[in-house]
TORPA-4810 file (N, C-alpha, C, O; in nm, 3 decimals):
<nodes>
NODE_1_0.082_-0.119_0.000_0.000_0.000_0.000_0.087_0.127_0.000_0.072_0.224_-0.074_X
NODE_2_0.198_0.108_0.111_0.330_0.247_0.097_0.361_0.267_-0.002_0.383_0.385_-0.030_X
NODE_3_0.378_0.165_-0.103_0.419_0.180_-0.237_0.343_0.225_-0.356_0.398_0.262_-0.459_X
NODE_4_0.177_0.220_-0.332_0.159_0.234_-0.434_0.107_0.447_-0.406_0.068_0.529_-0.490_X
NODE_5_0.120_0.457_-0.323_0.069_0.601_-0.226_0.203_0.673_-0.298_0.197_0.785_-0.348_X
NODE_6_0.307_0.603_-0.296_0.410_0.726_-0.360_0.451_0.697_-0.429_0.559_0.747_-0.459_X
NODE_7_0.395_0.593_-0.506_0.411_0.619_-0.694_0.306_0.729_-0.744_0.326_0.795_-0.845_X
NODE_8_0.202_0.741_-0.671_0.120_0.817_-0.670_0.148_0.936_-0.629_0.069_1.028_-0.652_X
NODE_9_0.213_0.947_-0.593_0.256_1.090_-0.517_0.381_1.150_-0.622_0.397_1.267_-0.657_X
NODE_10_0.445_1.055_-0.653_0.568_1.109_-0.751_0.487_1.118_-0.896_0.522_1.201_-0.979_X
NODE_11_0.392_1.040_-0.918_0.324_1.105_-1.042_0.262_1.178_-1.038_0.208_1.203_-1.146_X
NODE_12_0.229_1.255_-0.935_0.151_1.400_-0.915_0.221_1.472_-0.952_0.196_1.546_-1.048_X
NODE_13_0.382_1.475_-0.853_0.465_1.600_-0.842_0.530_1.563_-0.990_0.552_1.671_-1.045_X
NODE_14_0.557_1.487_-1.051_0.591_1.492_-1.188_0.525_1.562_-1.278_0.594_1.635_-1.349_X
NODE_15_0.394_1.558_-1.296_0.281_1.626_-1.372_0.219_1.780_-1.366_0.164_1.856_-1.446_X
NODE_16_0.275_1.787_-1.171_0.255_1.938_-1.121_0.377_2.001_-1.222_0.353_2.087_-1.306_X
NODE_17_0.496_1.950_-1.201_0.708_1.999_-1.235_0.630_2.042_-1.357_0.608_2.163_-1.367_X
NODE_18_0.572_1.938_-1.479_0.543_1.907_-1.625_0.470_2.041_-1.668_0.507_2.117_-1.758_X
NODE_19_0.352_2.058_-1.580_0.268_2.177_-1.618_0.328_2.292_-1.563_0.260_2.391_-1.591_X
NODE_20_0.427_2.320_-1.496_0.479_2.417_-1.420_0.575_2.490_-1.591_0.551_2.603_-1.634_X
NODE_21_0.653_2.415_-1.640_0.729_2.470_-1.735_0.648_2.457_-1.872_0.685_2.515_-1.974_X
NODE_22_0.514_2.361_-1.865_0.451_2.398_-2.031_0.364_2.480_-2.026_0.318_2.530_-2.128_X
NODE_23_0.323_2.510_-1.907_0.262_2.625_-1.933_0.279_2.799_-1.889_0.214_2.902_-1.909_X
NODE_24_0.414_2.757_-1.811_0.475_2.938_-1.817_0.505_3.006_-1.963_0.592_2.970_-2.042_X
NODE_25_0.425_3.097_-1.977_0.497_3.150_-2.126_0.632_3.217_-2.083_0.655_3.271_-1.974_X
NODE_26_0.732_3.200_-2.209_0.849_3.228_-2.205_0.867_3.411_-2.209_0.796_3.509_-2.234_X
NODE_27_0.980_3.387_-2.176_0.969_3.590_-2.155_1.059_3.627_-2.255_1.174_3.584_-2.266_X
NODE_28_0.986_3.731_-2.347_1.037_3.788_-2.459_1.093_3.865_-2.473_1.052_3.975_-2.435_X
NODE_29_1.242_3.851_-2.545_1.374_3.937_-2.509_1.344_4.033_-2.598_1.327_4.007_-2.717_X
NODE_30_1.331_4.180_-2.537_1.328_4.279_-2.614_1.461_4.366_-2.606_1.534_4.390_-2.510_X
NODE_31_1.466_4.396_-2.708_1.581_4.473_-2.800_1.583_4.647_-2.761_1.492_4.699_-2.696_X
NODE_32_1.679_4.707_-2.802_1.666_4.878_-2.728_1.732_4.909_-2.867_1.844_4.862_-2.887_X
NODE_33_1.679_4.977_-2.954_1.754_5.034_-3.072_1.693_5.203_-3.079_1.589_5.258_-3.044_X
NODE_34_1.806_5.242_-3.137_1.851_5.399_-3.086_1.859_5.442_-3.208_1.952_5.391_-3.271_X
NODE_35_1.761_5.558_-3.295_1.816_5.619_-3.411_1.923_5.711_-3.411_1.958_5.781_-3.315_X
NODE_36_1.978_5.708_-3.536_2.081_5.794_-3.534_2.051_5.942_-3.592_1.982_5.968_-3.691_X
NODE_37_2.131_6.051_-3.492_2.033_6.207_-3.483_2.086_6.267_-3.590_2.050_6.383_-3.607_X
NODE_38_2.186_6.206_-3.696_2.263_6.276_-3.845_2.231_6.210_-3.922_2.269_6.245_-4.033_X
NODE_39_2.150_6.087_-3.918_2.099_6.039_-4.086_1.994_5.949_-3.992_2.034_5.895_-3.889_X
NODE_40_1.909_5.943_-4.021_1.767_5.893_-3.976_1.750_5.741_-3.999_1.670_5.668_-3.941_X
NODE_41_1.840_5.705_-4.094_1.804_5.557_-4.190_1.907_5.516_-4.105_1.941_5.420_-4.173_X
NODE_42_1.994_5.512_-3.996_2.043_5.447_-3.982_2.012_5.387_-3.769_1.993_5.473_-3.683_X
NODE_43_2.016_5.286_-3.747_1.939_5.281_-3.612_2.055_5.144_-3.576_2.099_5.052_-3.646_X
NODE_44_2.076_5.182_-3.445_2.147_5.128_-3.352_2.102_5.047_-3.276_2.001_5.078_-3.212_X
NODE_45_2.183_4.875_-3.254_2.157_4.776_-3.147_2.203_4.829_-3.005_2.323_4.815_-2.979_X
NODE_46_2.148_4.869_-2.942_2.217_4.937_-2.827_2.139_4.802_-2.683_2.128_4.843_-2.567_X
NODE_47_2.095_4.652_-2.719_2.105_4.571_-2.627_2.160_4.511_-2.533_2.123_4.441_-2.438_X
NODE_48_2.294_4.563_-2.590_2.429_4.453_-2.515_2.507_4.608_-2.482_2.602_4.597_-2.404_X
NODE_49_2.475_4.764_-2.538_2.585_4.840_-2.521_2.497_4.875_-2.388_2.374_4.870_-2.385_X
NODE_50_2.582_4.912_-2.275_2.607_5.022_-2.151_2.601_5.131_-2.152_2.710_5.172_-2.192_X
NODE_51_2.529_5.220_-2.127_2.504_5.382_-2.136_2.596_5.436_-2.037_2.593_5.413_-1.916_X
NODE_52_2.725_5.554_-2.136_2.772_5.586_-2.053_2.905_5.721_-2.133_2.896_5.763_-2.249_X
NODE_53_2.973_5.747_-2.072_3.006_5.895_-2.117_3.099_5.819_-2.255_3.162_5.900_-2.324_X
NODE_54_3.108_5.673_-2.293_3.182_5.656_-2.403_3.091_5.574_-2.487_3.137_5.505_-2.578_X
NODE_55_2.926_5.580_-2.454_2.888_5.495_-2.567_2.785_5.620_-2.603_2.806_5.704_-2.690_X
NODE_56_2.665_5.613_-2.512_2.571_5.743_-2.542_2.442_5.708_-2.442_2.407_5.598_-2.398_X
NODE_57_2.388_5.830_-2.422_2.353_5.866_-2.319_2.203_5.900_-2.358_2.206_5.974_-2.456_X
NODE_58_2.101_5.881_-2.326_1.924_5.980_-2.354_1.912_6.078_-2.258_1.920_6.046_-2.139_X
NODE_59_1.900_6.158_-2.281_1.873_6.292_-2.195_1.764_6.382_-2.231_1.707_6.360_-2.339_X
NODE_60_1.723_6.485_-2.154_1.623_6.559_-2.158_1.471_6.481_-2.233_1.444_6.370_-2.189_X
NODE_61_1.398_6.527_-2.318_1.297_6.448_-2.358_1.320_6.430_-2.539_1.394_6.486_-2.619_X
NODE_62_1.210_6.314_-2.551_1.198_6.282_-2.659_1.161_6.086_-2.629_1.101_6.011_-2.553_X
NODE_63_1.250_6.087_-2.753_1.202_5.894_-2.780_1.334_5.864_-2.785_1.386_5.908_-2.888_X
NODE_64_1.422_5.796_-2.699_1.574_5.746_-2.708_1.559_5.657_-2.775_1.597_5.655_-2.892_X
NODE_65_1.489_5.542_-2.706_1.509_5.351_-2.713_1.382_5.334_-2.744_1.284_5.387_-2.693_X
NODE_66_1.391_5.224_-2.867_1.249_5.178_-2.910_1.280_5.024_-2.908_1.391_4.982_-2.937_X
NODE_67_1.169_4.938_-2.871_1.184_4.835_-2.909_1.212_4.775_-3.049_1.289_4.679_-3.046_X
NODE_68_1.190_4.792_-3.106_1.250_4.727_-3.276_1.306_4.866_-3.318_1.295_4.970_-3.254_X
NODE_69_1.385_4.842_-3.467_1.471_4.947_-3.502_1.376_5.004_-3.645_1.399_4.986_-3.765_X
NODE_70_1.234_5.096_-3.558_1.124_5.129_-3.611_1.116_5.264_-3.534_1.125_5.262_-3.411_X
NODE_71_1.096_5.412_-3.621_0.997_5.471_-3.555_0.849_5.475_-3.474_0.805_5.574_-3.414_X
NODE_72_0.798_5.376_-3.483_0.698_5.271_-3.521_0.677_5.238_-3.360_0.583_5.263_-3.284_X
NODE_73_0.791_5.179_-3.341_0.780_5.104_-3.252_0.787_5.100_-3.085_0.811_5.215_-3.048_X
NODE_74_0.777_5.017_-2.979_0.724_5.086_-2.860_0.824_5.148_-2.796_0.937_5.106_-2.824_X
NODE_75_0.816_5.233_-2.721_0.921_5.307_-2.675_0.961_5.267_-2.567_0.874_5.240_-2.485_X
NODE_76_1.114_5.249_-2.523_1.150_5.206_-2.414_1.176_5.252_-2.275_1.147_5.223_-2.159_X
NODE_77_1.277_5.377_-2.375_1.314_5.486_-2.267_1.321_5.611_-2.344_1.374_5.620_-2.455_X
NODE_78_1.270_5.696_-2.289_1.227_5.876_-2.290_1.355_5.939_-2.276_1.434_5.925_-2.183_X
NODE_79_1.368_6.019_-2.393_1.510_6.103_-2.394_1.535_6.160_-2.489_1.446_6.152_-2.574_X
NODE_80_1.656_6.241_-2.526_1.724_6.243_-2.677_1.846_6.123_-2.670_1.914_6.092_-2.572_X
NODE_81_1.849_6.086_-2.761_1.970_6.008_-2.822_2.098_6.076_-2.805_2.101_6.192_-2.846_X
NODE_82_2.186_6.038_-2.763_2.327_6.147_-2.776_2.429_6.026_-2.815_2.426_5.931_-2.736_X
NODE_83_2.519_6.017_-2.926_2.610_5.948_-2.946_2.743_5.965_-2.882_2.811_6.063_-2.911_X
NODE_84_2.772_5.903_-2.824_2.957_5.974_-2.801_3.061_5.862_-2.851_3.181_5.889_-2.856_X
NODE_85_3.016_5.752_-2.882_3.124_5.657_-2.923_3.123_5.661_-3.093_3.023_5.710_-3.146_X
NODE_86_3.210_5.621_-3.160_3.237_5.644_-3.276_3.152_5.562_-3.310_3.062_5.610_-3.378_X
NODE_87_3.142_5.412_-3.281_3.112_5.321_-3.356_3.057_5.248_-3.264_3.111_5.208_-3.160_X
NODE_88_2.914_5.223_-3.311_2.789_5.122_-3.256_2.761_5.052_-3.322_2.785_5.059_-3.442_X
NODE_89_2.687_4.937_-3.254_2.618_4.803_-3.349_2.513_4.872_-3.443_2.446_4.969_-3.409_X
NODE_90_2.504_4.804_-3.580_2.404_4.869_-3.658_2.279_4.757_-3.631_2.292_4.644_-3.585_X
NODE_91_2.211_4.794_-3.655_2.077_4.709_-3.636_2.061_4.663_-3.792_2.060_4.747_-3.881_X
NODE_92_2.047_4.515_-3.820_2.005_4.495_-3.937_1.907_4.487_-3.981_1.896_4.466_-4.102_X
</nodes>
């Protein structure tokens, strides 16, 4: 009878574990792309860059960071764009 109570019991908590990860939806990695303030057509992966006095900075108001590399698209963080590093990821 002990035995069959916690086969029963381990096929619960197996099935609880099972539905625990098929049914969390996964969390969707959103992107931060930054237009550029001297030619418009060109928009920056700024996901992996660090904001800081050698990459670039959003300040005062406007639209810094958008989620996709869209005017379009949702806004992340409120600012102006300021470049200070020569060279950023381009968004393809």
């Amino acid at each position: 009878m002990r035995r069959k109570q916690f086969s029963i019991s381990l096929l619960v908590l197996g099935l609880v574990a099972f539905a625990t990860f098929a049914f969390t939806p996964a969390k969707v990695q959103t992107g931060m792309f930054a237009q550029d303030p001297q030619n418009p057509s060109i928009w920056y992966d700024l996901t992996e860059v660090e904001p800081g006095d050698d990459t670039y900075r959003c300040i005062n108001t406007g639209n810094c960071l958008r989620s996709e590399p869209n005017s379009e698209a949702q806004v992340i963080q409120v600012g102006t764009f300021v470049k200070y590093a020569e060279e950023l990821p381009i968004a393809d």
